[in-house]
C-alpha positions in Angstrom: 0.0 0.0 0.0 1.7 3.2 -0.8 1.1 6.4 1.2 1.1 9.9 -0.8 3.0 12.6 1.3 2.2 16.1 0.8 5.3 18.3 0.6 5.1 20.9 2.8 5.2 25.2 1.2 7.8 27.1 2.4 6.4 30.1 4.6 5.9 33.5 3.1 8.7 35.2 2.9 11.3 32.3 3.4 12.5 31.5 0.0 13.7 27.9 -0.9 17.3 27.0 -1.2 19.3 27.0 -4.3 19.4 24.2 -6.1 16.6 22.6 -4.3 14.9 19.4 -6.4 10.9 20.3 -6.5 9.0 16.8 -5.7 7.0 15.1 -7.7 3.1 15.3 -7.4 1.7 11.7 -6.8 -0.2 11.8 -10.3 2.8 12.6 -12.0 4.6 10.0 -10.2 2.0 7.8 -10.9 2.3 8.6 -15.1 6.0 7.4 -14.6 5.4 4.2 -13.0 2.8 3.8 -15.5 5.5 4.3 -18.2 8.0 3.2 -16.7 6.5 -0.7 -15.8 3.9 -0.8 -18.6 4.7 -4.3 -19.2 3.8 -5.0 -15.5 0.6 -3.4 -15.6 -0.3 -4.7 -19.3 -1.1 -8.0 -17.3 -3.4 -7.2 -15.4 -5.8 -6.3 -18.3 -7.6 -9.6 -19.1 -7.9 -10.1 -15.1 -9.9 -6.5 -15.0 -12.1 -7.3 -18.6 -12.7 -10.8 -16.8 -14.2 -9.2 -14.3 -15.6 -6.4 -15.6 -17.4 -8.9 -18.5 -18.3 -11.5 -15.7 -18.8 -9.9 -12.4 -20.0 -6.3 -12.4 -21.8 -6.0 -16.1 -24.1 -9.0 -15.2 -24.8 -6.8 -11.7 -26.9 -5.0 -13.6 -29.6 -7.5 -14.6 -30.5 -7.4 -10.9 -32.7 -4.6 -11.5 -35.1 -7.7 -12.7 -35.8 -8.3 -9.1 -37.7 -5.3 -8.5 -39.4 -5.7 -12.3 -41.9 -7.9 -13.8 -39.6 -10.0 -16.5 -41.1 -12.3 -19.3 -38.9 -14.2 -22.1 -38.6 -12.2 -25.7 -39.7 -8.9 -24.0 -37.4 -5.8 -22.6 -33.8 -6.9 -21.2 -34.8 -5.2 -18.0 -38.1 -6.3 -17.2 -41.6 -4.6 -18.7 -43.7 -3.1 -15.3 -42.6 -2.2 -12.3 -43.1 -4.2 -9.4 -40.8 -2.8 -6.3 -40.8 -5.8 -3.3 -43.2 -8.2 -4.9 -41.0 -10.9 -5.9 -39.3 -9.6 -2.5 -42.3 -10.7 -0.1 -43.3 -13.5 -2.2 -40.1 -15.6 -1.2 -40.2 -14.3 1.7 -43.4 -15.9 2.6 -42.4 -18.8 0.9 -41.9 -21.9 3.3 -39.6 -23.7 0.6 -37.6 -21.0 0.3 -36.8 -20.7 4.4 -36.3 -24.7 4.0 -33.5 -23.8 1.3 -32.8 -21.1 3.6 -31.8 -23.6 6.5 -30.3 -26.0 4.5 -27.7 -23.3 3.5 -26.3 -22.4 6.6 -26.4 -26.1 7.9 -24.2 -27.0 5.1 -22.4 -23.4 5.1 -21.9 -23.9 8.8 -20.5 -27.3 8.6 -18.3 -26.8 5.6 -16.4 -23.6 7.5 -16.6 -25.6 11.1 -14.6 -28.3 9.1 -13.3 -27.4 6.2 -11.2 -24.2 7.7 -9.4 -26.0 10.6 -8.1 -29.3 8.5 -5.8 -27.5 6.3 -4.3 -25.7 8.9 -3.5 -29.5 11.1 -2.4 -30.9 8.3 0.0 -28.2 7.4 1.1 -28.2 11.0 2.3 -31.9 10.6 3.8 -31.7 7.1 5.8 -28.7 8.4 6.6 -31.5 11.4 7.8 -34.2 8.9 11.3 -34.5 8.8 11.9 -37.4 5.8 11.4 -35.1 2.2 10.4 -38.3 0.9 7.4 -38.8 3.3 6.5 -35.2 3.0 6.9 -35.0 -0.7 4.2 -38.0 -1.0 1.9 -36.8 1.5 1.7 -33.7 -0.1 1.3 -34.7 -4.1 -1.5 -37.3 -2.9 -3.4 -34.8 -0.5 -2.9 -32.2 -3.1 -4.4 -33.9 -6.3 -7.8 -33.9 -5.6 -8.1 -30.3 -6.3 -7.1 -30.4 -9.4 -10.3 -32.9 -10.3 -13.2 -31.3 -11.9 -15.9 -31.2 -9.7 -18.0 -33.5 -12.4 -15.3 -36.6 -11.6 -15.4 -35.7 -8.0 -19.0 -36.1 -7.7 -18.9 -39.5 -9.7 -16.4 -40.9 -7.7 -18.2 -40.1 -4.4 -21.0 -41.4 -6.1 -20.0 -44.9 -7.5 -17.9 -45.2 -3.9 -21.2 -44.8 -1.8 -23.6 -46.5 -4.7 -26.1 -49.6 -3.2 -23.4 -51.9 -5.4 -20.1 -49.6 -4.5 -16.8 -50.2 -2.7 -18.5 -48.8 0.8 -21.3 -51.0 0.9 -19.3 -54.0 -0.2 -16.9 -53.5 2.9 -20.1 -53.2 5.0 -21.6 -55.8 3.7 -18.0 -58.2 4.7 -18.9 -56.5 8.0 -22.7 -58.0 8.3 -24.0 -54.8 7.8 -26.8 -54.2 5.7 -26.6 -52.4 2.2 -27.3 -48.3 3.1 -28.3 -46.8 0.3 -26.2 -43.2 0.9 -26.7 -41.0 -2.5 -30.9 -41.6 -1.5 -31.0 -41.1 1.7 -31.3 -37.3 2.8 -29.5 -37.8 5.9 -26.8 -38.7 4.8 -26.0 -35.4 2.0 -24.6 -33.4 4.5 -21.9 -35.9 5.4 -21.4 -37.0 1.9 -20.9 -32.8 1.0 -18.6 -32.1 3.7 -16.6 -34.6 3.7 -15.7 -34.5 -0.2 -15.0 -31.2 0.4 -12.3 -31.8 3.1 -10.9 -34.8 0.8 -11.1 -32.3 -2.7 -9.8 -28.8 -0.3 -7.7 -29.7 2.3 -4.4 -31.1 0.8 -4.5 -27.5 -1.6 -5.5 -25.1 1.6 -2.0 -26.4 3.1 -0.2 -24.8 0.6 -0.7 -21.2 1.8 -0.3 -22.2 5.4 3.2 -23.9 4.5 4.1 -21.0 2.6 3.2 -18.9 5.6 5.8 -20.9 8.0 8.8 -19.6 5.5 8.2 -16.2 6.8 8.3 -17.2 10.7 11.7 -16.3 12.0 13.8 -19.3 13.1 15.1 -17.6 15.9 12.1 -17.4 17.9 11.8 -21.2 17.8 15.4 -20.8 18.9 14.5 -18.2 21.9 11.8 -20.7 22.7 13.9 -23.9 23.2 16.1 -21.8 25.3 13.1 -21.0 27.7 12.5 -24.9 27.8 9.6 -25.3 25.0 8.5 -28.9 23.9 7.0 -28.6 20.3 3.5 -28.1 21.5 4.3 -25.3 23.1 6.2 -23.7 20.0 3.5 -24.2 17.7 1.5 -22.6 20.0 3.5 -19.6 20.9 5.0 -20.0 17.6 3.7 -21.0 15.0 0.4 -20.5 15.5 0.7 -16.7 15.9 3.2 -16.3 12.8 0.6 -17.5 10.7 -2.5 -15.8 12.3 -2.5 -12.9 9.7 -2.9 -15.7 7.0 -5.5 -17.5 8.9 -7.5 -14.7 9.5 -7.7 -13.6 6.3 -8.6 -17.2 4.9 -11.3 -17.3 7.6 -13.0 -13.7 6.0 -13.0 -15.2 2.8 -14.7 -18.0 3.6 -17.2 -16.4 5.6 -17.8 -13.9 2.9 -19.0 -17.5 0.7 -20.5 -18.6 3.7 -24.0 -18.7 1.7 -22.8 -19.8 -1.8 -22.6 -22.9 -1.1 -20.8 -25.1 -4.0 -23.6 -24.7 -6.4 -21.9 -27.5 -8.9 -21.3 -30.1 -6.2 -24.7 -30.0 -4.4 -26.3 -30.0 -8.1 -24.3 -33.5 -9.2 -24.9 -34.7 -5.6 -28.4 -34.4 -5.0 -31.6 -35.8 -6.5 -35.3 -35.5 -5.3 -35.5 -37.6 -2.7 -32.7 -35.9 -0.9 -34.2 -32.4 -1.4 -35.5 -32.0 2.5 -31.5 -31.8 3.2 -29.6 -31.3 0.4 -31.4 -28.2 -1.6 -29.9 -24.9 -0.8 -30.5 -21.2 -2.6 -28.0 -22.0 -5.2 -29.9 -24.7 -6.6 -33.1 -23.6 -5.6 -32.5 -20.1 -7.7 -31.3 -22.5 -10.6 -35.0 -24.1 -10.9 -36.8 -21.7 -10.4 -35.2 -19.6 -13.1 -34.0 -21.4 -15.4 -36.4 -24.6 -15.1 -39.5 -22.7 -14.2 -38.7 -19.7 -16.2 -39.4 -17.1 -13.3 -36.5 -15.1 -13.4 -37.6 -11.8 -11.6 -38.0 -14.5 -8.5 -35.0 -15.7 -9.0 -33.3 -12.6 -9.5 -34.6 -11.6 -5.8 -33.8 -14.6 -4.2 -30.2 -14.2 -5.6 -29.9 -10.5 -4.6 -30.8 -11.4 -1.0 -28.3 -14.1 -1.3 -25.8 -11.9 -2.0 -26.7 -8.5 0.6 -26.1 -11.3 3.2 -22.7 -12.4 2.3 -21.8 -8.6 1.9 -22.9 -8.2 5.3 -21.5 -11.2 6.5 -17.8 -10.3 5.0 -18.0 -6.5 6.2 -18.7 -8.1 9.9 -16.1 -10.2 9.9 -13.5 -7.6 8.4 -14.5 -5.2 10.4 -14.4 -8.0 13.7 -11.2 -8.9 12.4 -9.3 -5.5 12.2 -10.9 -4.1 15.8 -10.2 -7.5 17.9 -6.5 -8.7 16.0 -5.7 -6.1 13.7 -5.5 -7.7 10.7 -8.5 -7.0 7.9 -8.3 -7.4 4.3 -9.3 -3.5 3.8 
């Protein structure tokens, strides 16, 4: 972050020294930055059109949510409507079941899903043999770079009636359980790909993060007679909290988007009491049941919460620790 400094004026009457170099104004040293590392900035173009295509032009079709919108007619809607579509979900009892379903499986996936790359990383970083460490971390790591479709087939044929899982349980005398239809068991299934698919990539920050940790604390705190649990803690732990806290805003901030792909490949009918959250639920009922303006409110609400929610926790994070992300 760079910090402009305003040169102070010499006082009337005092005139300045001979020879004395005037400074440059920030927007002229800006121009020659510009110039001088256009190569630099050139990169960040596609990044800015990506998001300017993708993110904040599409922000405008949420003016559908507060207009009556019907296929082949205006872009932006034909009557006004103000908070109709607003109150109807509202007072829609599927939508609050949706509702609830999102920040069970919000809840779970950050109660989980946060902490376990941040153990594992913590025994990597304790491994000593490169070979063990090397493997560990290649086998933890490739699930990420899975497409979610092959994820969600694997879990899938693994939990099927006829799958690996129930053929263990059935060496076991258990009976057959039939997981992918059974709507207690989505939330387990979700989570728990998502620690196997996330956790062996989130270490790689968090082991990045120990390079920066000074080794002469951990030599100041052998001195004072500290076992390894107690230099992680005073250690370790708090060289990396800036990283931490700044994963933990993030993934509060997605706290209601819930994996919209995953829980779509995952779920079916007969799981819907557990499994349908306002992701999918939005997905129907525009694109399946062609009411868009709905759908447009229902996604806008989605979205003020997770503003709200990410401006809390920044704001949380910068008065109680002192680290924020703005």
């Amino acid at each position: 972050m760079s910090t402009s400094v305003k040169s102070a004026s010499p006082p009337p009457g005092i005139e300045e020294p001979p020879g004395a170099v005037a400074r440059p104004t920030p927007r002229s040293g800006w121009r020659r930055a510009l110039r001088r590392d256009w190569q630099l900035y050139s990169l960040a173009v596609l990044p800015l059109l990506f998001f300017l295509v993708f993110r904040y032009l599409p922000m405008i079709g949420n003016v559908i949510a507060f207009r009556r919108f019907e296929p082949g007619g205006s872009m932006f809607g034909e009557d006004w409507v103000g908070l109709r579509y607003v109150r109807m979900f509202l007072s829609d009892p599927t939508f609050w079941q949706v509702f609830r379903n999102t920040l069970w499986l919000g809840g779970l996936t950050l109660v989980f899903c946060f902490p376990i790359p941040i153990v594992l990383a913590l025994l990597l970083n304790e491994v000593r043999r490169r070979s063990l460490k090397r493997f560990v971390q290649s086998v933890s790591y490739l699930p990420h770079f899975l497409s979610i479709v092959i994820v969600a087939g694997l879990t899938m044929q693994m939990l099927a009636t006829d799958g690996p899982v129930n053929h263990a349980l059935g060496l076991l005398g258990h009976d057959d359980i039939r997981f992918i239809q059974e709507p207690e068991w989505f939330r387990t299934i979700y989570v728990g790909s998502e620690i196997w698919q996330t956790a062996g990539w989130g270490t790689i920050l968090y082991l990045a993060a120990f390079t920066t940790i000074d080794e002469d604390l951990y030599e100041a705190a052998r001195i004072d007679g500290a076992n390894r649990w107690r230099q992680i803690w005073h250690v370790t732990l708090p060289g990396i909290r800036p990283t931490m806290i700044t994963l933990l805003i993030l993934n509060v901030g997605t706290f209601m988007a819930v994996g919209f792909e995953k829980v779509l490949l995952l779920y079916n009918p007969l799981t819907y009491p557990t499994a349908d959250v306002i992701s999918t639920y939005v997905y129907r009922a525009g694109v399946e049941s062609n009411s868009f303006s709905y759908a447009a409110a229902i996604g806008l609400f989605e979205a003020v919460i997770g503003l709200v929610l990410i401006t809390t926790a920044n704001t949380l994070s910068r008065r109680t620790v002192g680290t924020s992300l703005w």
